[in-house]
N, C-alpha and C positions, 0 to 999 in steps of 0.2 A: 586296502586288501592286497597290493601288489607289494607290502613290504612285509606280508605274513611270513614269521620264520617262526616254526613251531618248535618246540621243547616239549619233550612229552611227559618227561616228571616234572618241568618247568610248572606248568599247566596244573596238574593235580595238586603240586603242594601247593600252590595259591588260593587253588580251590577249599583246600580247606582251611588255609588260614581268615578266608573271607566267612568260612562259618564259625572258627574255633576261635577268632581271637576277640569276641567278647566273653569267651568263659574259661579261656587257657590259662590264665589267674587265678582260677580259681578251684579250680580242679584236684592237687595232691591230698588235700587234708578237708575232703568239702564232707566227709566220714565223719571226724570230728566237730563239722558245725553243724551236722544236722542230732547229733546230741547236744553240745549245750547253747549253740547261738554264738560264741565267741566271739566278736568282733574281731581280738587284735589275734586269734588263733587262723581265726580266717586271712585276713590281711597278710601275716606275718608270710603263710603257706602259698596265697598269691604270691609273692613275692621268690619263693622260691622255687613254686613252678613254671616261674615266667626267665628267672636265673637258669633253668634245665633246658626250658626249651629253648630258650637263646643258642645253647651247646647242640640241641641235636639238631635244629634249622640248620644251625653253621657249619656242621663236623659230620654228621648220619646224616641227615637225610637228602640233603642235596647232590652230594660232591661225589657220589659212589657211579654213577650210572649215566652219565653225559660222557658227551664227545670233546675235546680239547677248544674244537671251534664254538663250544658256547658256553666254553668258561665264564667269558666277559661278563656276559647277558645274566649267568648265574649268579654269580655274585651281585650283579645290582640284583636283584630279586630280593637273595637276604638282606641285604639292608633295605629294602623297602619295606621285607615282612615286619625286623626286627623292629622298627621306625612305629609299623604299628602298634607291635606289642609292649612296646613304651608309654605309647598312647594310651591304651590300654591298662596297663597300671595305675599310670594317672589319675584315669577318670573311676578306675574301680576302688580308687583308694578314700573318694568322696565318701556321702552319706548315701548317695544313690546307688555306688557299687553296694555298699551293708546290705540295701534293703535289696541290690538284685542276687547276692549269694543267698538270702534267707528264702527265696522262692525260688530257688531252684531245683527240678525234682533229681535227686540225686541220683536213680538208677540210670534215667534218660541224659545224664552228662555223662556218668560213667560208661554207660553203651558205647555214648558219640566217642568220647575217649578213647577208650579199649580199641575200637576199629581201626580210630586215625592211627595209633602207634603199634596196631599191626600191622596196617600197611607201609608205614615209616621201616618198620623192621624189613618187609621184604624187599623195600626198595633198595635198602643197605646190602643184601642179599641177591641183589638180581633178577630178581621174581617178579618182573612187572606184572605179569596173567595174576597170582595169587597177591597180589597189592591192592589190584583194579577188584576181586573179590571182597577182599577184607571193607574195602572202603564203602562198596553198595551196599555191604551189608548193614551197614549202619545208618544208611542216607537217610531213612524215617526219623532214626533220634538225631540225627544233627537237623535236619530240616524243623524238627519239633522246637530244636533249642533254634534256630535261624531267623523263628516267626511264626511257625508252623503251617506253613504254605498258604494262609490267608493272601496271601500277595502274588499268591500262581507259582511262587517257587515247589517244585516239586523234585528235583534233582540239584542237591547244594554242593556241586563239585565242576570240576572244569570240564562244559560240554559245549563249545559253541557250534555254530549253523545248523541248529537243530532242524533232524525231518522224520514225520513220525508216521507211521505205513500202519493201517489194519488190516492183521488177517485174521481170521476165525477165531475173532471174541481176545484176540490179543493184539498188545499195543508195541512195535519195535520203534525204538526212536535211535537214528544214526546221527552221530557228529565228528567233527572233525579230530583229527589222531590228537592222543593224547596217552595215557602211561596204557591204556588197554591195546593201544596198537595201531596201524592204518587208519582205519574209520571203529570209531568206539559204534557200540551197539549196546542198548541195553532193555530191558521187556519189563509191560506192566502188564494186568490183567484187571486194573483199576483207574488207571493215569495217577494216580496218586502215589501208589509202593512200586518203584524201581531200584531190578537189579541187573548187573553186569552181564552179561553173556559173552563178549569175550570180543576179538576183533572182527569185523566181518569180511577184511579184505587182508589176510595176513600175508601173501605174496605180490609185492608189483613187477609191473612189466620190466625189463632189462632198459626201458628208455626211460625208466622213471626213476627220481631223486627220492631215495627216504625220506620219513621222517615232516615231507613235506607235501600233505593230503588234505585237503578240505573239501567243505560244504559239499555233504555226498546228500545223494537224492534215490528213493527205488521206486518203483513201477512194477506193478505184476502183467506180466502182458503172457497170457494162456496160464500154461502151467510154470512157467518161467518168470522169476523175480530180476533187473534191470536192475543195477547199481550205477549212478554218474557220478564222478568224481572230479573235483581239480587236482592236478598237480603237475609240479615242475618237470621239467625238461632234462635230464640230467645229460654228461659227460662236455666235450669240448664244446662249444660254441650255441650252450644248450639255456636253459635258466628260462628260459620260456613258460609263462602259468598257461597250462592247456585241459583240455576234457579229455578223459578215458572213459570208459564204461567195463564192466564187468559183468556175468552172470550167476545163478546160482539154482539151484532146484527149490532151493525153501528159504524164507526170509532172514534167517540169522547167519545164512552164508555156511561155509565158507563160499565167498563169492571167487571167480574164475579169471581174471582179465587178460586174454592170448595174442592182446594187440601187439603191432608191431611202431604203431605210431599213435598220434594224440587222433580224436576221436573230431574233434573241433580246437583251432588254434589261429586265430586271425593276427595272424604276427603283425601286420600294418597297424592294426589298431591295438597293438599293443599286449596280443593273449586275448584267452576267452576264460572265463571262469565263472563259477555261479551256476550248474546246470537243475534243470528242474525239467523233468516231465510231465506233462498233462494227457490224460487221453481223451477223446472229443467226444460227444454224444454218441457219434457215428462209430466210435472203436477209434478211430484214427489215432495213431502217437506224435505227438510235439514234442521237442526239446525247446525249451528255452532258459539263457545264459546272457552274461554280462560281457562287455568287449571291455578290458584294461582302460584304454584312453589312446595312445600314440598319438598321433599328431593332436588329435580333437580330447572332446569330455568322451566320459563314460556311456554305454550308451547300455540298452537292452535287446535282445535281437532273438529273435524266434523260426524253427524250421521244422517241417516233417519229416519224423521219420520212417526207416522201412518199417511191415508190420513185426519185427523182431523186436527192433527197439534197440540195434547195436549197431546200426549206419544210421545214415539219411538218406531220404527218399528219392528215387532218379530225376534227374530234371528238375533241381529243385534247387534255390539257392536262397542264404538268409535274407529274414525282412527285419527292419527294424523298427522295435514298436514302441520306444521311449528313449528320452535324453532328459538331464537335467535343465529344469528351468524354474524353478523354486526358491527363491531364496533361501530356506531351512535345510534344502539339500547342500548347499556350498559346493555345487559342480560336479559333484559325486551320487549316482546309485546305482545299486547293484545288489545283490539276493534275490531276485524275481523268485514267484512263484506264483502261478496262472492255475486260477479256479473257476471252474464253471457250476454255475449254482441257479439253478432255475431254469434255466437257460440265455443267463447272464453272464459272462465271463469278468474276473476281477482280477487283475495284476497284481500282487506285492509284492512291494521293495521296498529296500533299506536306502538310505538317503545321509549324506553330510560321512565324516570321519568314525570309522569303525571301533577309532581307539579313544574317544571324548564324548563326551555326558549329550552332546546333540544329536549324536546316533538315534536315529528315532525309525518309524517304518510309514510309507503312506500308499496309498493305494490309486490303481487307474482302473477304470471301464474302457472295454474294448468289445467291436463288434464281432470279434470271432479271433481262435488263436494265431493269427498271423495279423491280426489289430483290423483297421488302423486302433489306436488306443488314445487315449484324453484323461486329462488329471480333471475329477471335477472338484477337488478340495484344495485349497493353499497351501492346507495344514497338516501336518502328518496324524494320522489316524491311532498312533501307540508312540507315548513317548516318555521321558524322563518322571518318574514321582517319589515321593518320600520313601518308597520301599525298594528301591532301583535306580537304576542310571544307565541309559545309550543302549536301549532296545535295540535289536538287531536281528538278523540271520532268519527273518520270519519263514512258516510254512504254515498253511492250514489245512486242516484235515477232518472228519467226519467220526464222530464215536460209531458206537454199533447201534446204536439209537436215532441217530442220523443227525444227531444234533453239532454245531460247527464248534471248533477250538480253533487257537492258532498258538503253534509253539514258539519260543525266542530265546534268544540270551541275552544275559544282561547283565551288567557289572552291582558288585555291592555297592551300596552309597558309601562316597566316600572314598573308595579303591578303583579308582577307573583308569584303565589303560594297561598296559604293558609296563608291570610283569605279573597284574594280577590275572584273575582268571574270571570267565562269565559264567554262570549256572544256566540251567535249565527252569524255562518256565512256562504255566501255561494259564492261558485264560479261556472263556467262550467267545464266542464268535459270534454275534447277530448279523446274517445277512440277509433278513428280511426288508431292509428299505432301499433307499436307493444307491444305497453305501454303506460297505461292511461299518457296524461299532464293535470294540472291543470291550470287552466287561473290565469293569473300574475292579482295584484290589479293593481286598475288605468281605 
């Protein structure tokens, strides 16, 4: 987590190459096989849709809208994407590729299509707001072509440390900056069809580093929506990962942040990151956040705040309510996010490396939000399976029905780490026993 350096178109074109490049082959002439069947008409047209996109990956849609400093970073990207879509020919040149162009429905590729290389287009153009549109719009038909969210995928584009707020019969789900901006936002009214709404945080503080925003968390405390955020520390002697907070009147922002410094930043230990609010039976407000490491591991740490929800509480200093001791974590966790359910309170976090297939998430019991807390399982609670890879970034949340989810991101199989990208996904949540389970995909 302390070596996140975000790319915001970085991030999106990954995203979509984790949904389009099992059909980007097949795409120019798939008009012509849905009349006659053609094999080698089909094939031939792979072939030369995957020669195109090689050019716009390489030429358009990359290179227009970055900074000089992450040139480096971009260029391995394309040839990671390119890498796949090599792969990809490969294997669509089989008997298995035949029979998967002949089932393909054609209007639902051409949808997913048409969006992606709208948004390709405005990225060329500058247009990141109308990019991050073009691309939601079609997130149903690429998710449809992706699996069709049997697997909890519900958003097939780059959203990681998802957190998802209900308010009045609507669903906002915040993640970290990507081509939409500071902290992306986007709204369902289903959990199933999301679309863009636009940045929620499009001005930072003058102490804070562009472009370098994560895992945002809100809270409605009265009539006032709470935004947390990580981010860096900017100008001389700065680079620090720390918390801000923000305000807003209504959940899609524009949120407000009139700080003058980080909100929480435990420099000894390294930064603070990971914020997550809870509020208590009682009304009370919690934050809780991750401490970096410095001298020690990682730890978890939890405190009250005032009733606003934009300090902390007087006389009050953090406690801390977990560390790794796990073997599957490998000395690392961090994403907390504290639930109280029955009147039970549940911890989640993320566990092991952010950027590999053991990313997984597990859970602690605690007797109230300042703990103490206890891991009662070994084994992480959401982890690697054939339709995914290195779970993460969890938060759980309540439909209007009451019934539990819990959001995540997670790498496509097979594309894991940096410079690909992780989607959004969701499952239910049973916390009726003595330990949240997470619903198996399928």
């Amino acid at each position: 987590m302390a070596d996140r350096r975000r790319v915001r178109i970085l991030g999106w074109g990954m995203g979509l190459v984790a949904v389009c490049v099992l059909v980007a082959s097949a795409a120019t002439d798939v008009q012509a096989h849905a009349r006659d069947r053609s094999e080698h008409t089909d094939l031939a047209s792979a072939r030369g849709q995957l020669s195109a996109l090689h050019t716009d990956l390489a030429v358009t849609t990359y290179t227009n809208d970055v900074t000089t400093s992450h040139r480096n970073g971009l260029q391995a990207s394309v040839a990671s994407t390119l890498d796949q879509l090599v792969s990809t020919e490969r294997t669509i040149s089989g008997t298995d590729g035949v029979a998967y162009l002949q089932d393909i429905n054609v209007e639902t590729l051409e949808t997913c299509l048409g969006g992606v290389q709208d948004s390709f287009d405005q990225i060329a153009a500058h247009d990141n707001n109308q990019a991050a549109h073009d691309i939601s719009g079609v997130a149903g038909a690429c998710t449809t072509l992706a699996g069709g969210g049997g697997d909890g995928l519900v958003y097939p584009f780059d959203f990681p440390d998802p957190f998802v707020l209900t308010v009045g019969g609507a669903y906002y789900a915040y993640g970290t900056n990507s081509v939409a901006g500071n902290i992306q936002i986007i709204e369902s009214s289903d959990l199933t069809h999301w679309t863009t709404v636009g940045d929620a945080l499009p001005q930072l503080p003058a102490w804070a580093t562009p472009d370098e925003t994560w895992a945002p968390a809100v809270v409605q405390l009265g009539g006032t929506f709470v935004l947390y955020y990580a981010v860096r520390v900017a100008g001389p002697g700065g680079g620090e990962e720390c918390i801000s907070v923000a305000t807003a009147s209504q959940p899609q922002g524009p949120f407000d942040d009139t700080s003058t410094g980080p909100l929480m930043c435990q420099s000894t230990l390294g930064g603070s990151i990971d914020p997550s609010p809870l509020v208590d039976v009682n009304g009370t407000p919690y934050l809780v956040w991750k401490s970096n490491s410095g001298a020690g591991a990682s730890a978890i740490w939890s405190e009250q705040l005032d009733p606003a929800g934009t300090g902390f509480a007087t006389n009050t200093t953090p406690t801390q309510l977990l560390v790794p001791d796990e073997p599957w974590e490998a000395g690392v966790i961090e994403a907390p996010d504290l639930v109280v359910s029955g009147g039970r309170y549940f911890l989640f976090y993320s566990g092991n490396s952010w950027m590999g297939s053991d990313y997984a998430v597990g859970v602690a019991t605690c007797s109230g939000p300042l703990g103490p807390c206890a891991k009662p399982l070994s084994a992480p609670i959401l982890a690697s399976d054939a339709s995914m890879e290195g779970p993460g970034g969890a938060s759980a949340f309540t439909d209007d029905s009451g019934s539990y989810w819990i959001a995540f991101d997670a790498w496509a199989p097979g594309a894991v780490g940096y410079p690909n990208s992780r989607s959004l996904y969701l499952r239910r949540l049973d916390m009726s026993g003595p330990t949240p389970v997470v619903g198996a995909a399928g």
